[in-house]
C-alpha positions in Angstrom: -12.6 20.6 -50.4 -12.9 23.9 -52.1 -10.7 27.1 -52.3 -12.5 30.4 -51.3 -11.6 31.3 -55.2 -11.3 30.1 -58.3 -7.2 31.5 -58.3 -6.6 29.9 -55.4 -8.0 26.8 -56.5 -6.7 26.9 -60.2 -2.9 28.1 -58.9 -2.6 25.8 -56.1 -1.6 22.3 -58.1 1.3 21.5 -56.9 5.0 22.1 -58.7 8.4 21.4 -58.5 9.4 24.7 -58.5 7.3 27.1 -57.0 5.7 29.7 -59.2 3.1 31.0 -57.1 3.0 31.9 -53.6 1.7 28.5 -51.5 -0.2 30.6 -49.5 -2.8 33.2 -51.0 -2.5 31.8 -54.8 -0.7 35.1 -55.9 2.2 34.7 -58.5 3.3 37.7 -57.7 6.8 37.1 -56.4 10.4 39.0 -55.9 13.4 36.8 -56.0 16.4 36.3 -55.3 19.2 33.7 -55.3 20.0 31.0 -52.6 21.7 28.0 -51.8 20.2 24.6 -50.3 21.8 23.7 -47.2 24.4 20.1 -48.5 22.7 18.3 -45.4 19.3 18.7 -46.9 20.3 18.4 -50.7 22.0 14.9 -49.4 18.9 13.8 -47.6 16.0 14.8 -50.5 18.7 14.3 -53.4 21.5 12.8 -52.7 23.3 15.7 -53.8 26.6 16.5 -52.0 28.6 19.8 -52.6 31.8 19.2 -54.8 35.1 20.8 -55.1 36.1 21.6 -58.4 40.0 21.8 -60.1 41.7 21.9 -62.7 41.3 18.4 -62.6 37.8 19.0 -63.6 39.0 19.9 -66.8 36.2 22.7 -67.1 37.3 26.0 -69.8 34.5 27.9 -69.0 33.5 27.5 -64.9 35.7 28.8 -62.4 36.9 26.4 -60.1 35.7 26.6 -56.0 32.8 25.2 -53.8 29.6 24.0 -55.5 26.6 23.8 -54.0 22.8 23.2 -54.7 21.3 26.4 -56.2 17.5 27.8 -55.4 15.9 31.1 -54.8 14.3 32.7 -52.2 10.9 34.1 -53.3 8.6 36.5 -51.5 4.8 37.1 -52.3 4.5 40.3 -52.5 0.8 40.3 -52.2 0.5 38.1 -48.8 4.8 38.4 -47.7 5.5 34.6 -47.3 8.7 34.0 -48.2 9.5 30.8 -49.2 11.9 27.9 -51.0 11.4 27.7 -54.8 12.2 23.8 -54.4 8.8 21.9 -53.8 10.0 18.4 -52.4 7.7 15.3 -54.0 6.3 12.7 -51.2 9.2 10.5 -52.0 11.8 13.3 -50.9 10.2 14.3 -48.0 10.2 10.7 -47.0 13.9 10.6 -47.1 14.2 13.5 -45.3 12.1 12.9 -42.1 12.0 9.1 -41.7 14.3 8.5 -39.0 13.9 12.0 -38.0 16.2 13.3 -35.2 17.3 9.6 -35.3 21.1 7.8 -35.5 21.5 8.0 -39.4 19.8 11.6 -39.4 21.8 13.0 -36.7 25.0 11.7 -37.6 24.8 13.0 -41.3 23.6 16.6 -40.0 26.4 16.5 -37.5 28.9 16.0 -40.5 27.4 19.0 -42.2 26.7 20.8 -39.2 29.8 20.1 -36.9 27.7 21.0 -33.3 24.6 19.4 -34.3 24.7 16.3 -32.3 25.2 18.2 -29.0 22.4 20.7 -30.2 19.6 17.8 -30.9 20.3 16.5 -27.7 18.9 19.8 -26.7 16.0 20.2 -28.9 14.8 16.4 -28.1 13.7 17.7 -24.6 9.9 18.4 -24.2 9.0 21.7 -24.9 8.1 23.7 -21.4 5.4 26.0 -22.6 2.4 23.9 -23.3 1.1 25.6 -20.5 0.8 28.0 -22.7 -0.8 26.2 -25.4 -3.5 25.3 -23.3 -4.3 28.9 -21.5 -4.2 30.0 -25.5 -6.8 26.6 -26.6 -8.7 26.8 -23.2 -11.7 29.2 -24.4 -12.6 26.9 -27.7 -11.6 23.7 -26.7 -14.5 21.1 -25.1 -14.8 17.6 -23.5 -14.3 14.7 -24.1 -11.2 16.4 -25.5 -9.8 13.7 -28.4 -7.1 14.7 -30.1 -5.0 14.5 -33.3 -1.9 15.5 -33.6 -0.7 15.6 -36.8 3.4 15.0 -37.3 3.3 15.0 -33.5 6.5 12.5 -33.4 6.2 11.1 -30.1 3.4 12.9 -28.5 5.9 14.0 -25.7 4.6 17.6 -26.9 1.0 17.2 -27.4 -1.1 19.9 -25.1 -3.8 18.5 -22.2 -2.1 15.5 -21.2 -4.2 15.2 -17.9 -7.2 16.2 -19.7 -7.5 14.5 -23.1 -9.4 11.1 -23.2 -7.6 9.7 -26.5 -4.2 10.7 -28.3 -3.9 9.9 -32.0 -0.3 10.8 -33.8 0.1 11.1 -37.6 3.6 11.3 -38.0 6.1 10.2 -41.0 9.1 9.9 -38.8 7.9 6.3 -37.5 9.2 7.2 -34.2 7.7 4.9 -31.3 5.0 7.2 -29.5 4.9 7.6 -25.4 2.5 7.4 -22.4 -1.6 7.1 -23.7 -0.8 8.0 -27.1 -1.7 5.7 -30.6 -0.1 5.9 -33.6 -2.3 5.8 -36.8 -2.5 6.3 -40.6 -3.7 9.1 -42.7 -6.9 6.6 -43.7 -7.6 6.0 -39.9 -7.4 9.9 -38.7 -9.6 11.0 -41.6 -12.1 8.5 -40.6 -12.8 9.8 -37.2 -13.3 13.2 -35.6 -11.9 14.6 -32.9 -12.6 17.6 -30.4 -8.9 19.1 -31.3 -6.5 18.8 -34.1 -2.9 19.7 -33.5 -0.4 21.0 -35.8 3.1 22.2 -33.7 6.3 23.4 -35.8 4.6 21.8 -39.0 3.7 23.8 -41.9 7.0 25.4 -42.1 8.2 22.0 -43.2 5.4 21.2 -46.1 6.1 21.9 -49.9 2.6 22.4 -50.3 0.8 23.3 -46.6 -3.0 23.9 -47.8 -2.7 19.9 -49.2 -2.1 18.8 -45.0 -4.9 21.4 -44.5 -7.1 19.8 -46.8 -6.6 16.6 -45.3 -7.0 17.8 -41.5 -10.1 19.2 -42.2 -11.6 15.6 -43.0 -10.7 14.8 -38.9 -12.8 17.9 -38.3 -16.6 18.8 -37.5 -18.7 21.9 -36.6 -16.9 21.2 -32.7 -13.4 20.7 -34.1 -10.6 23.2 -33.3 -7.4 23.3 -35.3 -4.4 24.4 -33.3 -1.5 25.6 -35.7 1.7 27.0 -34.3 5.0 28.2 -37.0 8.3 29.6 -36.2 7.8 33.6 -36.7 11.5 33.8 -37.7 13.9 36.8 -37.2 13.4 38.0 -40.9 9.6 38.2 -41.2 9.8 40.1 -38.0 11.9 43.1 -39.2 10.2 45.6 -41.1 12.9 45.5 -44.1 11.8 45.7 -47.2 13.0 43.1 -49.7 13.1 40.0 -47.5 14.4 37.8 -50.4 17.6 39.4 -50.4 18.4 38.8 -46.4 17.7 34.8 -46.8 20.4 33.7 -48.9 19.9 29.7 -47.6 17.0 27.3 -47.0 17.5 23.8 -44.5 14.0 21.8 -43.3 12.1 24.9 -43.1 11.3 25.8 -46.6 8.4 28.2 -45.5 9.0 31.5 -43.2 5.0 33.0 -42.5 3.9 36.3 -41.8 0.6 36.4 -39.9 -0.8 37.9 -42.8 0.7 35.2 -45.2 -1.1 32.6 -42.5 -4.5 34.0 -42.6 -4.2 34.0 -46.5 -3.7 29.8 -46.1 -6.5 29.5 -43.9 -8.5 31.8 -45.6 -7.9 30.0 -49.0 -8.5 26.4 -47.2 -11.8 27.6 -45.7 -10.9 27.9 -42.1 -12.2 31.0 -39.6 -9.7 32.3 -37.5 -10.8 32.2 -33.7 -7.7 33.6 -32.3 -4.0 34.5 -33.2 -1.3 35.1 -30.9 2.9 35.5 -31.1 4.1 34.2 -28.4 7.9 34.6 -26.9 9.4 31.5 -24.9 12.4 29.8 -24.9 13.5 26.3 -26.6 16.5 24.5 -25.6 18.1 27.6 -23.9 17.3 29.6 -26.5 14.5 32.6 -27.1 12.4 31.3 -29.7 9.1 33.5 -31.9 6.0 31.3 -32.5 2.7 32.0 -34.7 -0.1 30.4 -33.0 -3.2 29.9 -34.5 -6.7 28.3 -33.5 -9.2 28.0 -36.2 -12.5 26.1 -37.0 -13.9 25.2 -40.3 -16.0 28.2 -41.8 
């Protein structure tokens, strides 16, 4: 696959910490200082946040809470903001196998007193993929196969009474539901299908355009791509200096704006059929979403 330029394509190897923006190429960036929430430090790292003494025996630190440092950065060519930590393959392994599982919930609810009760919450089906598919309906043709990738069990996955096969990429290696099949990366790039999904995704992924590379080996000339991101509280204000307003970073380590969106796409060689910011609610609570529908240009 190709970038649309040679910036994009010469900034876009991936780093440990992030000096360009993950989206349009630009290493133009305004930061600021942040902190990495201790439950996903513990997962990624095995870092936990210390206490320090006298007993420490440190002359020239003040003693109090330690935590694991980062900044916040901000393109200010596109506006993503974004995580300067880049997790490897390794470390995102250990942070979403098991995901939403025992061991995962019960370290979160240590960190996160709450949590436990909240999952519960967050692990029922969505109830706007009605939505989805009134949004997909116009590009979308039979027989509808689908992908969707990280799709955990497929108890999310749009057309359920209208898709003929269900294929779910997914890390977690969660058992899947109902018609659904779980396969590997090799086995989805070797076929095509009608739609490719890609729900509450990209704001996890160090680097999103490498998934985008891969999903666009699943597509043809026919394929539809289907991406939806949280449009969170801060990229909706009009405030200027964004950096300075996220002062932590959990799972999401991306925040979009739509323009930061169509600058990934853009750079990954996708035409945009349709956007849309849609307001619903999730687990009792009112919740922003980017949706996106895209083929390849």
């Amino acid at each position: 696959m190709e970038f649309k330029n040679e910036l994009a394509r010469a900034t876009f190897a991936p780093q440990r910490l992030a000096s360009f923006c993950v989206c349009c190429g630009s290493e133009d960036l305004a930061a600021s200082p942040a902190i990495l929430m201790p439950f996903v430090a513990d997962r990624a790292f095995g870092w936990r946040p210390v206490i320090i003494d006298d007993s420490w025996g440190l002359k020239t630190i003040q003693n109090g809470n330690a935590y694991s440092i980062c900044k916040t950065l901000r393109c200010r060519r596109c506006g993503h903001l974004f995580c300067d930590i880049r997790f490897s393959d390794e470390e995102m392994n250990s942070i979403y196998s098991g995901y939403r599982e025992e061991a995962y919930v019960s370290l979160r609810d240590y960190y996160e007193p709450g949590y436990r009760e909240r999952n519960n919450r967050l692990s029922q089906s969505i109830t706007y993929k009605g939505y989805i598919e009134d949004f997909l309906s116009a590009f979308v043709k039979d027989p509808l196969t689908i992908l969707d990738w990280g799709g955990d069990t497929g108890a999310n996955t749009p057309f359920e009474k209208r898709r003929v096969s269900l294929d779910i990429f997914d890390i977690s290696g969660k058992a899947v539901e109902g018609d659904a099949r779980v396969v590997t990366r090799e086995e989805a790039t070797s076929s095509k299908y009608r739609l490719i999904v890609c729900a509450q995704i990209l704001e996890h992924i160090p680097y999103p355009s490498d998934v985008l590379r891969i999903v666009r080996e699943a597509m043809d000339k026919e394929s539809v791509l289907y991406i939806e991101v949280p449009y969170e509280e801060v990229m909706r204000t009009g405030m200027e200096n964004k950096e300075n307003k996220k002062r932590h970073w959990h799972e999401h380590v991306n925040f979009y704006s739509q323009s930061s969106m169509d600058a990934l796409l853009e750079n990954c060689g996708f035409d945009i059929l349709k956007r849309n910011k849609l307001v619903t609610e999730v687990a009792g609570s009112e919740v922003h979403i980017l949706q996106v529908a895209c083929r390849l240009a």
